[in-house]
C-alpha positions in Angstrom: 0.0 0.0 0.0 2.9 2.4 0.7 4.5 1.6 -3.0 0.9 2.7 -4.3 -0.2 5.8 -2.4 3.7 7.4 -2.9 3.0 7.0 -6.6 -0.7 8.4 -6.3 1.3 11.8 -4.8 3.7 11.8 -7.0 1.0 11.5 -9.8 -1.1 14.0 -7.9 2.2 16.4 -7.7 3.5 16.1 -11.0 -0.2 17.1 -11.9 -0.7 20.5 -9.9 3.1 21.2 -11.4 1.9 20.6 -15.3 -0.9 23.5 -14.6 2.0 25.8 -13.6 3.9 26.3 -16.7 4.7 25.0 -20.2 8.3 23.5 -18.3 5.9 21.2 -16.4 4.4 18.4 -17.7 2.0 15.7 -16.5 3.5 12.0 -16.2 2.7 9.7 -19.4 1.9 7.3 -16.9 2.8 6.0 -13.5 3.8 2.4 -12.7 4.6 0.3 -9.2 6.5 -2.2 -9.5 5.4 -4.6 -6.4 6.2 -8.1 -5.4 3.8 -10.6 -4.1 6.2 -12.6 -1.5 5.1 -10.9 1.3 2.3 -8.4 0.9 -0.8 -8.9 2.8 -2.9 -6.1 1.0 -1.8 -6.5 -2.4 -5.3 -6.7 -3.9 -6.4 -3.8 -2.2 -2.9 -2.0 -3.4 -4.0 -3.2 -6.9 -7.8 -2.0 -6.2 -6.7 1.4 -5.0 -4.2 2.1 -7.5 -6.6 0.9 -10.3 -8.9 3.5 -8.9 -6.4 6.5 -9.2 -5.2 6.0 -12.2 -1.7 3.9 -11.7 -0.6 1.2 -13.3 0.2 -1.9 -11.7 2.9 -4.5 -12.8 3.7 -7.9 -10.3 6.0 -9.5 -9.5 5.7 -13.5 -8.7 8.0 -14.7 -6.7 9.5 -11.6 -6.4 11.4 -8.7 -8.4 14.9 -9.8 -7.3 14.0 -13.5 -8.5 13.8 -11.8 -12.0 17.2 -9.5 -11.6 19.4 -12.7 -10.5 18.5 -14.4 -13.8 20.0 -12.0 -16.2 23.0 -13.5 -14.3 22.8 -17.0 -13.8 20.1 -19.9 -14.2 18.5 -21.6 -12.1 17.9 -25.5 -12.3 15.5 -25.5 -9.4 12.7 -24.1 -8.0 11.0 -23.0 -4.7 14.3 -21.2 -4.3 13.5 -19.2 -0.7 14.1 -15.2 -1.2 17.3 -15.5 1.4 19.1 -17.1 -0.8 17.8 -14.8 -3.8 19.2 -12.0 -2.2 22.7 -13.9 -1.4 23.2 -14.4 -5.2 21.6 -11.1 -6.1 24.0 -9.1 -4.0 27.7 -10.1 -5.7 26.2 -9.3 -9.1 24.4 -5.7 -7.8 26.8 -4.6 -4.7 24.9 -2.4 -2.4 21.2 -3.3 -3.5 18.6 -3.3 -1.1 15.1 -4.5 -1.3 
């Protein structure tokens, strides 16, 4: 839910700003990016956003999952996220979900 109403300010900010002047422009569109894993109110996340106007794109397992194999491959699955993140983090030092 936090992912979804900072994007419905951010919409609602870059809005006010495009009535200002012709160096302001409203947002083609806003997206959240959210994983599934471990989000108790993701259908109402999806509900509310739906309802203001921002696009929604999910994540199953999770976004790291996806960013760990544009560097290696997995042979298994029902791989937990702790170990995601372990092989994530030597390929993208410093990242933080």
């Amino acid at each position: 839910m936090t992912v979804v109403r900072d994007a419905i300010s951010a919409k609602k900010q870059q809005e006010m700003d495009a009535t200002r002047g012709a160096m302001f422009v409203p947002y083609d569109a806003v997206w959240c990016v959210c994983d599934v894993d471990q989000h108790p109110k993701i259908r109402e996340a999806i509900k509310l956003a739906e309802q203001k106007g921002v696009k929604m794109a999910i994540s199953n397992p999770s976004f790291e999952f996806w960013l760990v194999l544009h560097f290696e491959k997995f042979t298994t699955t029902g791989i937990q996220q702790r170990e995601i993140l372990s092989r994530l983090k030597p390929q993208i030092p410093g990242y933080e979900k």
